[in-house]
KOLVOVEX-285309 format. One record per residue (C-alpha): residue in three letters; x, y, z. Coordinates in steps of 0.25 Angstrom, whole numbers, padded with zeros to 4 digits, always signed. Each point is the difference from the previous one (the first is absolute). Layout:
<sites>
ALAXYZ
...
</sites>
This chain:
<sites>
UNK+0073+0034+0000
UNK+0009+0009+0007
UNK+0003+0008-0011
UNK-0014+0004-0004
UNK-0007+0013+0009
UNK-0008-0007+0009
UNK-0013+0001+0007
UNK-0002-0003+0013
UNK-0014-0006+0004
UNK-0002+0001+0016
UNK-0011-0010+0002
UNK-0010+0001+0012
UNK-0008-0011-0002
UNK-0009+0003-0011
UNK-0008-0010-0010
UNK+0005+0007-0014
UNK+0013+0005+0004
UNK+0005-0010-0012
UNK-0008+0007-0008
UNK+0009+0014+0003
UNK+0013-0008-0005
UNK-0009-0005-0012
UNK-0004+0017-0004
UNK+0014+0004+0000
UNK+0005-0012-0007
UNK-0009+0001-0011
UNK+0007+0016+0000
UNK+0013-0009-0002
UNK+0004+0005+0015
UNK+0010-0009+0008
UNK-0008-0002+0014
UNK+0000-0010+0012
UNK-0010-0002+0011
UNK+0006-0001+0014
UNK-0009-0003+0012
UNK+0003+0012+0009
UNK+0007-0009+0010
UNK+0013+0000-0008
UNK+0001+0013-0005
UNK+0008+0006+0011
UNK+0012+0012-0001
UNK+0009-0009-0004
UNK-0009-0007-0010
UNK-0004+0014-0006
UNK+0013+0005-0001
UNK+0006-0014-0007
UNK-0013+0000-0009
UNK+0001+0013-0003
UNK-0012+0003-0008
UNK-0004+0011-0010
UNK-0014+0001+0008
UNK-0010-0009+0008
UNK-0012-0001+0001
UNK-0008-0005+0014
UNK-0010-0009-0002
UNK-0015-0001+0006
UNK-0002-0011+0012
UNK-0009-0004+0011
UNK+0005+0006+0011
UNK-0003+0014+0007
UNK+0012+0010+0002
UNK-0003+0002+0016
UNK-0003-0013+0004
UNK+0011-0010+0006
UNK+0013-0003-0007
UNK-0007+0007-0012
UNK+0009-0004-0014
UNK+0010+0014-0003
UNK+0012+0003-0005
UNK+0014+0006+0002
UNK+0000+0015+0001
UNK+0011-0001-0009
UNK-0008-0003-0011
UNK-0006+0017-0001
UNK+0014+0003+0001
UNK+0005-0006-0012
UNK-0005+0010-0009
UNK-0007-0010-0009
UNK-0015+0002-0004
UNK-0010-0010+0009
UNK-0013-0003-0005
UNK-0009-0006+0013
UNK-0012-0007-0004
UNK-0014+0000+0010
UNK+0007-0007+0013
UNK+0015+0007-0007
UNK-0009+0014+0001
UNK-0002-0001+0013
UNK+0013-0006+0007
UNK+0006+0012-0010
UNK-0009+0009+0007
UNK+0003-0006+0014
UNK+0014+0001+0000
UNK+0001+0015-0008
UNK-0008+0006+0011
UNK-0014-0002-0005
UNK-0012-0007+0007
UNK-0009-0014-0002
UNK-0012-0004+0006
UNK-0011-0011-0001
UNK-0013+0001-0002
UNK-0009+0011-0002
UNK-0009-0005-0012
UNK+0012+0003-0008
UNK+0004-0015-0004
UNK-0003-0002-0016
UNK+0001-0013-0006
UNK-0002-0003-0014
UNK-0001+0012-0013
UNK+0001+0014+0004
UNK+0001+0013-0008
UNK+0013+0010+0003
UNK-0003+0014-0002
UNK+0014+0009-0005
UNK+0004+0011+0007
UNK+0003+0014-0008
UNK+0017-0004+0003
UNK+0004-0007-0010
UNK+0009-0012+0004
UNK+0010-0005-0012
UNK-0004-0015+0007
UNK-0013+0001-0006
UNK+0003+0005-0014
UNK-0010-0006-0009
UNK-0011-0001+0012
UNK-0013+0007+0001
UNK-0006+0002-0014
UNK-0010+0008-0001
UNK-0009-0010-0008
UNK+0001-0012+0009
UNK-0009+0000+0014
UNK-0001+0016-0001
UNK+0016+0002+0001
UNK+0002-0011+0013
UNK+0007-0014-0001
UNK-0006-0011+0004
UNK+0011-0008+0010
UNK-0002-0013+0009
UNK+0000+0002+0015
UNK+0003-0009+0012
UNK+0000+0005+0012
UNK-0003+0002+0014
UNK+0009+0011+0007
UNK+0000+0012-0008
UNK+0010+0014+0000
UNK-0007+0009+0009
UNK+0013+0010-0001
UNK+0010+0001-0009
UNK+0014-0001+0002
UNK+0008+0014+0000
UNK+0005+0004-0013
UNK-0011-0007-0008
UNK-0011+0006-0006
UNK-0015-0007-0007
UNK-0003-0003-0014
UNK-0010-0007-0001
UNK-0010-0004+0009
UNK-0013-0012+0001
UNK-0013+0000+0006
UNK+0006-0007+0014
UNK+0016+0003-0002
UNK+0002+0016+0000
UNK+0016-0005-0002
UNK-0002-0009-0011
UNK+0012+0005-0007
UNK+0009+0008+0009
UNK+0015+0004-0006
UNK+0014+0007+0006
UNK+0003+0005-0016
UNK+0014+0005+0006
UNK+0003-0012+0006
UNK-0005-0008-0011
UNK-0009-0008+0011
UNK-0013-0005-0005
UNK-0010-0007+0007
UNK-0015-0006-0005
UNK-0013-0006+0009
UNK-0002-0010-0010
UNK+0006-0011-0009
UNK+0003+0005-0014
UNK+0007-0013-0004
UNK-0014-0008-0001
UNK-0008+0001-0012
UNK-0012+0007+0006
UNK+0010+0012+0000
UNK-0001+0001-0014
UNK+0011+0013-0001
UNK+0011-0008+0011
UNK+0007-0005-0011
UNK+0002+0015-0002
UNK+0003+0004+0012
UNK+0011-0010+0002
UNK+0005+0005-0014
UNK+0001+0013+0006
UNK+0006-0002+0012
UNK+0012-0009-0007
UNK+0001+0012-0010
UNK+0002+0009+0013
UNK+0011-0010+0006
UNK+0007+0000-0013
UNK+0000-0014-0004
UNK+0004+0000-0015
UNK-0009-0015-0002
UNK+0012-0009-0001
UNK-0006-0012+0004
UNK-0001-0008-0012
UNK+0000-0013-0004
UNK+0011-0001-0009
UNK+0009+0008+0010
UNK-0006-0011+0011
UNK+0006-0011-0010
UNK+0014+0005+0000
UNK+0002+0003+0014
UNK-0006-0015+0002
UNK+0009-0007-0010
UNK+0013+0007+0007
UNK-0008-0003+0015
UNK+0001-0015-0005
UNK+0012-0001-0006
UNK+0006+0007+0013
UNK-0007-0010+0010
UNK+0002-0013-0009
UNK+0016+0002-0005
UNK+0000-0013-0005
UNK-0009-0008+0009
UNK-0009-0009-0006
UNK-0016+0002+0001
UNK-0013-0007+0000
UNK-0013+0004-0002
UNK-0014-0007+0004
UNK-0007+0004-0014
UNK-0017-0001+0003
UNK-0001+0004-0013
UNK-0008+0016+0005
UNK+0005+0013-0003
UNK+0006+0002+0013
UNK+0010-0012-0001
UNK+0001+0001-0015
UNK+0005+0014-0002
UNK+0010-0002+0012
UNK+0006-0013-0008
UNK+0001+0009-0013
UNK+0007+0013+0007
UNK+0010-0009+0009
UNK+0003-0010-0013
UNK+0003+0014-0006
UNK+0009+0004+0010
UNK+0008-0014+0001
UNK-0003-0007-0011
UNK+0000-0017+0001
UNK+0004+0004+0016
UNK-0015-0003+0002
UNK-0007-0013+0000
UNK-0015+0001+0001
UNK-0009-0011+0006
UNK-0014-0001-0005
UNK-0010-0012+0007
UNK-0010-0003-0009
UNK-0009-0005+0011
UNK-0009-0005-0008
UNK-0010+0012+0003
UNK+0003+0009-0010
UNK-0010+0005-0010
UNK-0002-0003-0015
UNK+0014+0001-0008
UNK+0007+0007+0012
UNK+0010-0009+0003
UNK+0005-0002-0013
UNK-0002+0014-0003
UNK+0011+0004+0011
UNK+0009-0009-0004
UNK+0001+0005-0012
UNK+0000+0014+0003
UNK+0012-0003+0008
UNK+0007-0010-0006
UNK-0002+0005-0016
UNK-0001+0015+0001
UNK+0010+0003+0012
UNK+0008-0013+0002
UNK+0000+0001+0013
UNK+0004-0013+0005
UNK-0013-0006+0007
UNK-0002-0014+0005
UNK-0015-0003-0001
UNK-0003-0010+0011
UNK-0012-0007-0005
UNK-0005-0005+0014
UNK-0015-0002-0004
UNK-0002-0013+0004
UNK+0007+0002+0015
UNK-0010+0013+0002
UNK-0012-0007-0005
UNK+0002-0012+0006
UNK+0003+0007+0014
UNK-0015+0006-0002
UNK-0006-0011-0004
UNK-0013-0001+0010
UNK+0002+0011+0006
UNK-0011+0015+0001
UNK+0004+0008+0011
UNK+0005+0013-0007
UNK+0011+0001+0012
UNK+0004-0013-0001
UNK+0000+0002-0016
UNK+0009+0012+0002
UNK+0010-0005+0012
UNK+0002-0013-0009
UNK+0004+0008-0013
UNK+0008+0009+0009
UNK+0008-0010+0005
UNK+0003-0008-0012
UNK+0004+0013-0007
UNK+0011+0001+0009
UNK+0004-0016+0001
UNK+0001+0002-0016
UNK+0007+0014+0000
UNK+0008-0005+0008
UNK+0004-0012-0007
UNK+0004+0006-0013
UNK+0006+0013+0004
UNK+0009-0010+0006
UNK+0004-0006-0012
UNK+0005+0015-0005
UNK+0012-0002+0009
UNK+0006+0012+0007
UNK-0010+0009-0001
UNK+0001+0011+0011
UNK-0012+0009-0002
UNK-0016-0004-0002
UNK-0006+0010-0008
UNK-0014+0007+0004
UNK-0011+0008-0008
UNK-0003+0009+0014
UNK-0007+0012-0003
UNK-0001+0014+0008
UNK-0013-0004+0007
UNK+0006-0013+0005
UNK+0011+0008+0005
UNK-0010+0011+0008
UNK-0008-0012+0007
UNK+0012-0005+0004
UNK+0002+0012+0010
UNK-0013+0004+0002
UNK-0004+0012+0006
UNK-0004-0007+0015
UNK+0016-0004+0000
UNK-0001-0013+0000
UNK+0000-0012+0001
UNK+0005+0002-0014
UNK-0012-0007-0010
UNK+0008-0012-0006
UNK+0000+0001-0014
UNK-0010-0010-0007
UNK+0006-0014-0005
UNK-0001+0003-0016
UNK+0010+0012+0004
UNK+0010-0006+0008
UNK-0002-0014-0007
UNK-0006-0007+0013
UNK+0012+0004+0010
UNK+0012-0007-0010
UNK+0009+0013+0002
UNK+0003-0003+0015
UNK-0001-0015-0004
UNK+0010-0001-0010
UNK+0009+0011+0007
UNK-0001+0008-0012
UNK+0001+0015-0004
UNK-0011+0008-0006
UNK-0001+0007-0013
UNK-0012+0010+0002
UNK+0001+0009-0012
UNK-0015+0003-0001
UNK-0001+0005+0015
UNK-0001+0014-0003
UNK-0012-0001-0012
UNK-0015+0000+0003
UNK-0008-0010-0009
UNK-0001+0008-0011
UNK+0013+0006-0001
UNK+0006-0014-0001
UNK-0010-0003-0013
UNK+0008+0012-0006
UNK+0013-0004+0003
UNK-0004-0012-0006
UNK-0004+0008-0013
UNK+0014+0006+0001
UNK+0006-0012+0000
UNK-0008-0005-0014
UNK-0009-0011+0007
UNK-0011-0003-0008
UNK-0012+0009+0002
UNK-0011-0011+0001
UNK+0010-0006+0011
UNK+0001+0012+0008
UNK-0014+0003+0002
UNK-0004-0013+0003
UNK-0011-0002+0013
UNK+0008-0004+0013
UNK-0002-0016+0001
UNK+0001-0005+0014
UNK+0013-0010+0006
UNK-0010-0012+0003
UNK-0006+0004-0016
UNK-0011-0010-0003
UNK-0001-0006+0012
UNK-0010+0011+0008
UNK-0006+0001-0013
UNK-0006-0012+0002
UNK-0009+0000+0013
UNK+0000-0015+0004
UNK+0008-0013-0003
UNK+0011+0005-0011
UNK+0000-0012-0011
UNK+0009+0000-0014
UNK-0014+0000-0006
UNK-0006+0012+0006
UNK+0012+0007-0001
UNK-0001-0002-0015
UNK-0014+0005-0001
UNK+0006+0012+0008
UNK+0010+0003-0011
UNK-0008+0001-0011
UNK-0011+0008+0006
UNK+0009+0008+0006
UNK+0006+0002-0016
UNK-0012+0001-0007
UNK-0004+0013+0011
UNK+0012+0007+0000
UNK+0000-0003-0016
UNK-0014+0008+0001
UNK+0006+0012+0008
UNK+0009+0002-0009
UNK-0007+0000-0014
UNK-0009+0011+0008
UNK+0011+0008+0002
UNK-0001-0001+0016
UNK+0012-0007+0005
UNK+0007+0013+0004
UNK-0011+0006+0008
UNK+0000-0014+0009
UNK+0008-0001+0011
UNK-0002-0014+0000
UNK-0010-0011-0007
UNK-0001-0014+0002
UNK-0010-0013+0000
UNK-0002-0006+0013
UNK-0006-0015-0002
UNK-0010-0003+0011
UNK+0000-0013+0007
UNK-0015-0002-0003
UNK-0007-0008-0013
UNK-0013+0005-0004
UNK-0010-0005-0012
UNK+0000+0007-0012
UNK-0007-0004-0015
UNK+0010+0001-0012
UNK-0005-0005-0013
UNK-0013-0010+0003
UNK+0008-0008+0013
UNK+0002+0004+0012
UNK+0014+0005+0008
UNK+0007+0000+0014
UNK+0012+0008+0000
UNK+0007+0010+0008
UNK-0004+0015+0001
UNK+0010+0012+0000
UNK+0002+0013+0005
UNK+0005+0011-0008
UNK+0007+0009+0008
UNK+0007+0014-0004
UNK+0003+0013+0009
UNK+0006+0013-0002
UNK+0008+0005+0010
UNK+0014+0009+0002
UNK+0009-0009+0011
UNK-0008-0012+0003
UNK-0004+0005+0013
UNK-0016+0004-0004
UNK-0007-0005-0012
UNK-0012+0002-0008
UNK-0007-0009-0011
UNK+0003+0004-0014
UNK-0015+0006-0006
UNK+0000-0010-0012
UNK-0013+0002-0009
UNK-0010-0012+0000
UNK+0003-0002-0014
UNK+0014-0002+0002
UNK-0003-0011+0013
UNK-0010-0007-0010
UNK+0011-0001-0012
UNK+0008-0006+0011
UNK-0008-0011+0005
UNK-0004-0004-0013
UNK+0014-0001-0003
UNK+0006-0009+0011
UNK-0014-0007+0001
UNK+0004-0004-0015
UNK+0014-0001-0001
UNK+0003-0007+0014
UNK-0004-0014+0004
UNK-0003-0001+0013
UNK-0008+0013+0004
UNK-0014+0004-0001
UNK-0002+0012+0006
UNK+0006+0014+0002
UNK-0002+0010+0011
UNK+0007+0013+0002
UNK+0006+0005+0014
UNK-0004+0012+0004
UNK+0007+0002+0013
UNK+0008+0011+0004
UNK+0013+0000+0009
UNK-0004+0000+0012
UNK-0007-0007+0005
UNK+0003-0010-0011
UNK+0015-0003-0005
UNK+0004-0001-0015
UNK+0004-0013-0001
UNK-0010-0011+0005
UNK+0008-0007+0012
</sites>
């Protein structure tokens, strides 16, 4: 996106440096996280950004083989922003000082007191009315500023960091103790506002701009090459399939596997999307009976997944071939994917989880990759989605995992229980949304345990299977907490599968949060 102003995120090692890119995204700013290992003079001068920001980390400035940066990069005559560890290196290398120690580590909340300089960084900071003038931030550090850097001067300061917010106005160079991109820095969405406002970003980064420049990307790469595209039938894939069908029209074939693990509906409900709504040319491989068949017997949730895994790609594999000359596979690869896969320790590069690089089948089929999503975070690629008219209810729908049912359902998988499965599984996310909740879920399912117990319905008695009720809110995935659903609501629930599906006679709700337990059951 080389014709956008671009952001250049130098990252030290720290846990929310995503978050940074997700701030000044949502401020419609073009940015890309680079581990600081790549950025060298010739990097910086090819990239050739608008402004950077350097990222928090681990490390200490003065140890061994500490992570830095080109001097070049203060020479540019671009605004930097460092952030806690980017404070201190920008204070290292400009001629201030960082020690350890001293009983002036903070961890946690803190309050920044301002000073009486007013710094155009913290425009709309400091209210008199909120914590008597000061700004509650989020600090996490050891090392600390004990002397600032020539040219800088304080505004702000907190109990155990007297350089909370040191700045060079004159040289636009910023720097900050603490971590204004988490949400308990309520005001950092500000203060990243500020600083692009400084930089001169004019906010072009928009969706519908994004879909242009993709379209031409694609028709560029593809000419008149023929493309395939493993459809799961999840945003990611699906919105990939609709803006590169968009771009080449019936060039594409998609390939959906209907392995027999989908949920209530959703098979057909794809196809239709796809087939009726954007004739895009789709070959529905109905392979149910191979899948299930294959997992006949078997409970070991590794064994489950390396068996689905595998015949994926026999069957992919399989059909794609019957396209005929395609030359490139098409992926729905997102940002984050991109980011683990060079990750800030330098390697060995993460390999890219099986449901996005289709379980290895590009370097299997010798195939060339169609990435178009590679630069969107999760929630930029539902609104390209919007952009490109997909169904709201399709968009926001709950990530569903590649083995789908199957680690649903602790235990021996059987066509039975995977029918119980289906309708509870519709009859709760049915109840969600009546309620008006399915929006504020990251994700909801029914898990069916592999236990029976005795229940009394009517004047007989019954043996049946129990489920779990499972639904977490969370931001990426990564952490997860249950979603506070009112007793009212768990009891209308139960009732409701208890009645309406034979085969279950008790309900429980899971109230594990991520870690130390995962979303999914296996």
């Amino acid at each position: 996106m080389t014709q956008h102003d671009r952001l250049l995120i130098i990252d030290f090692g720290s846990q929310v440096t995503q978050l940074i890119a997700r701030r000044l995204r949502e401020l419609n700013v073009y940015c890309e996280i680079h581990p600081f290992q790549k950025v060298t003079e010739e990097f910086l001068k090819e990239f050739n950004p608008k402004a950077v920001i350097f990222s928090g980390g681990p490390a200490s400035v003065f140890a061994e083989n500490a992570p830095t940066v080109p001097r070049i990069v203060f020479d540019m005559g671009v605004p930097i922003l460092g952030i806690c560890y980017g404070q201190q290196l920008m204070m290292h290398l400009l001629g201030g000082k960082v020690e350890r120690g001293h009983n002036t580590a903070e961890f946690g909340r803190a309050f920044v007191t301002p000073a009486a300089e007013k710094l155009a960084l913290l425009d709309g900071w400091f209210a008199p009315e909120t914590n008597g003038g000061r700004e509650q931030v989020w600090m996490s550090h050891g090392d600390h500023v004990s002397e600032i850097a020539p040219g800088f001067r304080v505004f702000g300061t907190s109990p155990n960091a007297p350089f909370a917010i040191t700045a060079d106005p004159e040289r636009r160079f910023f720097a900050v103790q603490f971590h204004p991109e988490v949400h308990h820095t309520p005001k950092g969405a500000q203060l990243y506002a500020n600083f692009v406002k400084l930089a001169g970003f004019t906010g072009d980064w928009t969706m519908g701009a994004y879909k242009e420049e993709a379209i031409r990307q694609i028709r560029e790469q593809v000419g008149d090459g023929k493309v395939i595209c493993g459809l799961s039938g999840g945003v990611d894939s699906s919105v990939a399939a609709v803006l590169i069908h968009e771009a080449i029209g019936d060039q594409l074939t998609c390939v959906f596997v209907d392995h027999g693990l989908m949920r209530q509906g959703e098979a057909d409900e794809v196809v239709s999307m796809f087939r009726d709504t954007y004739n895009i040319p789709l070959i529905h491989a109905d392979e149910s009976d191979l899948f299930l068949g294959a997992l006949e017997g078997v409970s070991d949730p590794e064994v489950k997944r390396k068996t689905i895994g595998k015949l994926f790609i026999d069957v992919f594999q399989k059909h794609a071939h019957d396209v005929g000359g395609a030359e490139f596979l098409a992926q729905g690869t997102l940002y984050p994917d991109v980011i683990e896969s060079v990750s800030f320790s330098g390697g060995p590069s993460v390999t890219i989880k099986s449901h996005h690089n289709v379980g290895g089948l590009p370097e299997k089929m010798g195939l060339k990759l169609v990435e178009p999503l590679r630069e969107l975070f999760k929630d930029e690629v539902r609104a390209l989605g919007r952009e490109l008219g997909l169904p709201p209810k399709f968009i926001g729908r709950h990530p569903f995992p590649g083995p789908g049912l199957a680690i649903r359902c602790p235990g021996e998988i059987t066509r039975e229980k995977l029918a119980i499965l289906r309708r509870a599984d519709a009859v709760y996310i049915d109840q969600i949304r009546r309620h008006g909740l399915y929006d504020e879920i990251w994700q909801a399912f029914v898990a069916l345990l592999p236990v029976r117990t005795v229940g009394v319905m009517g004047d007989g008695r019954t043996y049946d299977y129990a489920c779990a009720l499972r639904a977490v809110t969370s931001v990426d995935g990564m952490t997860a907490d249950y979603y506070p659903f009112s007793h009212d609501f768990l009891g209308e629930t139960a009732t409701r599968i208890i009645n309406e599906v034979q085969g279950i006679n008790r309900v429980t709700y899971d109230i594990t949060s991520k870690p130390p337990g995962t979303i999914e059951w296996e």
